[in-house]
C-alpha positions as CSV (number, residue, x, y, z in Angstrom):
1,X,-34.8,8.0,1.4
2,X,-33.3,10.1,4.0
3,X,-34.8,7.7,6.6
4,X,-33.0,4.5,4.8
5,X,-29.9,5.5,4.5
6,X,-29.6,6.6,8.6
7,X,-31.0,2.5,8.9
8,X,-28.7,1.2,6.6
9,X,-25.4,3.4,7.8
10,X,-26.5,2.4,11.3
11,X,-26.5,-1.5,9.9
12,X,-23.5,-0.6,8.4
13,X,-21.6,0.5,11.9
14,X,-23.5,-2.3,13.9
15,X,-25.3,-0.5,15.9
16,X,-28.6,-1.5,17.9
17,X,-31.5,-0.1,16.2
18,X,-34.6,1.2,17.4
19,X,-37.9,-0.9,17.5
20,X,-39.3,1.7,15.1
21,X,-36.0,1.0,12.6
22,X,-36.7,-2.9,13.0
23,X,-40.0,-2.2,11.4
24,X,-38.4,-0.3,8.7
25,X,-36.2,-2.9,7.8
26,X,-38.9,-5.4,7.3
27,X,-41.3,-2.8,5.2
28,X,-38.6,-1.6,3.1
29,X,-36.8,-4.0,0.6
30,X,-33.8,-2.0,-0.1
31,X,-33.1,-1.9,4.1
32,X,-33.9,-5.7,4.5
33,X,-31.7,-6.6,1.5
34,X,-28.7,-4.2,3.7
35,X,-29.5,-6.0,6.9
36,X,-29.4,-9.6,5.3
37,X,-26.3,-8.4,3.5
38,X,-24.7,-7.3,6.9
39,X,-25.9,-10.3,9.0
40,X,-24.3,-12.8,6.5
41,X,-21.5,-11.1,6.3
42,X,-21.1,-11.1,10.5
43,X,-21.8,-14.3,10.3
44,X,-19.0,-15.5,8.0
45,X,-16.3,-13.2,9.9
46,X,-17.6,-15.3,12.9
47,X,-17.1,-18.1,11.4
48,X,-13.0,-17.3,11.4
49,X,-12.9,-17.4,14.7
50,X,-12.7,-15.4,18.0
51,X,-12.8,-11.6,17.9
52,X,-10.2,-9.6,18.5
53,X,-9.8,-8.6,22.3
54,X,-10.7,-5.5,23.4
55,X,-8.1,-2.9,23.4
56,X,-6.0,-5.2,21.1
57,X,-4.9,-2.2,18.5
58,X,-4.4,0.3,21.2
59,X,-1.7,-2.1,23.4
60,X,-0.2,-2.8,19.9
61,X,-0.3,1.2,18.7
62,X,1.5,2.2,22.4
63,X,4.1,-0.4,21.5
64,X,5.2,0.7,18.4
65,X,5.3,4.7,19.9
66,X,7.6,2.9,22.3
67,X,9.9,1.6,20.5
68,X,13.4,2.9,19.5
69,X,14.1,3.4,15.8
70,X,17.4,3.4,15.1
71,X,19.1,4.8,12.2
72,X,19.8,3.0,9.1
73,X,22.8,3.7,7.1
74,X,21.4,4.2,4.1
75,X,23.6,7.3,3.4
76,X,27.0,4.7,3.3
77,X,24.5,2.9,0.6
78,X,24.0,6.0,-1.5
79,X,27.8,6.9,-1.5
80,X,28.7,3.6,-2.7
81,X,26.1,3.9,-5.1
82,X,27.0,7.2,-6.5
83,X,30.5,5.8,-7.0
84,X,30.1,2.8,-8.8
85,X,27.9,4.4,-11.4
86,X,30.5,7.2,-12.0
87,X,33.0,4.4,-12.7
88,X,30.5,3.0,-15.0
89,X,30.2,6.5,-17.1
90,X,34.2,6.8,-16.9
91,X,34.4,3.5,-17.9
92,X,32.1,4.3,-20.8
93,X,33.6,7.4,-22.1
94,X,37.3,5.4,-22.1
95,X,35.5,3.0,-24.2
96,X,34.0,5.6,-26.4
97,X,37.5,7.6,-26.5
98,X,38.9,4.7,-27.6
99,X,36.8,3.6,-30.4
100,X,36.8,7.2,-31.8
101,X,40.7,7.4,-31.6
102,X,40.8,4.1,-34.0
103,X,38.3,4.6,-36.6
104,X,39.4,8.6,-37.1
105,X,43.1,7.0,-37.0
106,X,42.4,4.2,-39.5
107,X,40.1,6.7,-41.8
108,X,43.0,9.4,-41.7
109,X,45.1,7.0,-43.0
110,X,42.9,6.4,-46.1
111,X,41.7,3.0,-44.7
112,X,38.0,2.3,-44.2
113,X,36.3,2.1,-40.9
């Protein structure tokens, strides 16, 4: 088992194998099934089109360490925030003030709320 599954992670990564692993994967059905698994599946990515060149992620990595990030003003955002929902509580507790001040009014006065 131990000997499939250095086949099959070596299938896996792409990597050549061995004359002796060839012969593996055409003895053992769990291996072949892997390796025609992995060659369809290269062969559909193929199908996309060209690979990606060489060094492609590294140019694009050193680019973004390169570039300047600049500070967003997010902390005007969170005072203006902050602001508008403390007039929305003051603005709910005038309400509420009020409405208490005309039903206790109205039932002090023996009328019904």
């Amino acid at each position: 088992m131990s000997r499939c599954n250095d086949v099959q992670e070596k299938i896996a990564r792409g990597e050549a194998l061995s004359e002796d692993q060839r012969e593996h994967t055409t003895a053992c059905a769990s291996c072949a099934s892997v390796m025609a698994d992995f060659s369809m599946l290269e062969a559909a990515l193929n199908a996309f089109g060209p690979a990606v060149p060489t060094g492609f992620a590294d140019r694009v990595m050193a680019h973004v360490a390169t570039e300047v990030v600049t500070p967003s003003h997010t902390s005007g955002r969170w005072v203006s925030l902050t602001l508008a929902y403390a007039a929305g509580v003051v603005a709910a507790l005038n309400v509420a003030s009020f409405l208490a001040r005309v039903f206790i009014a109205s039932v002090a006065f023996g009328g019904t709320p």
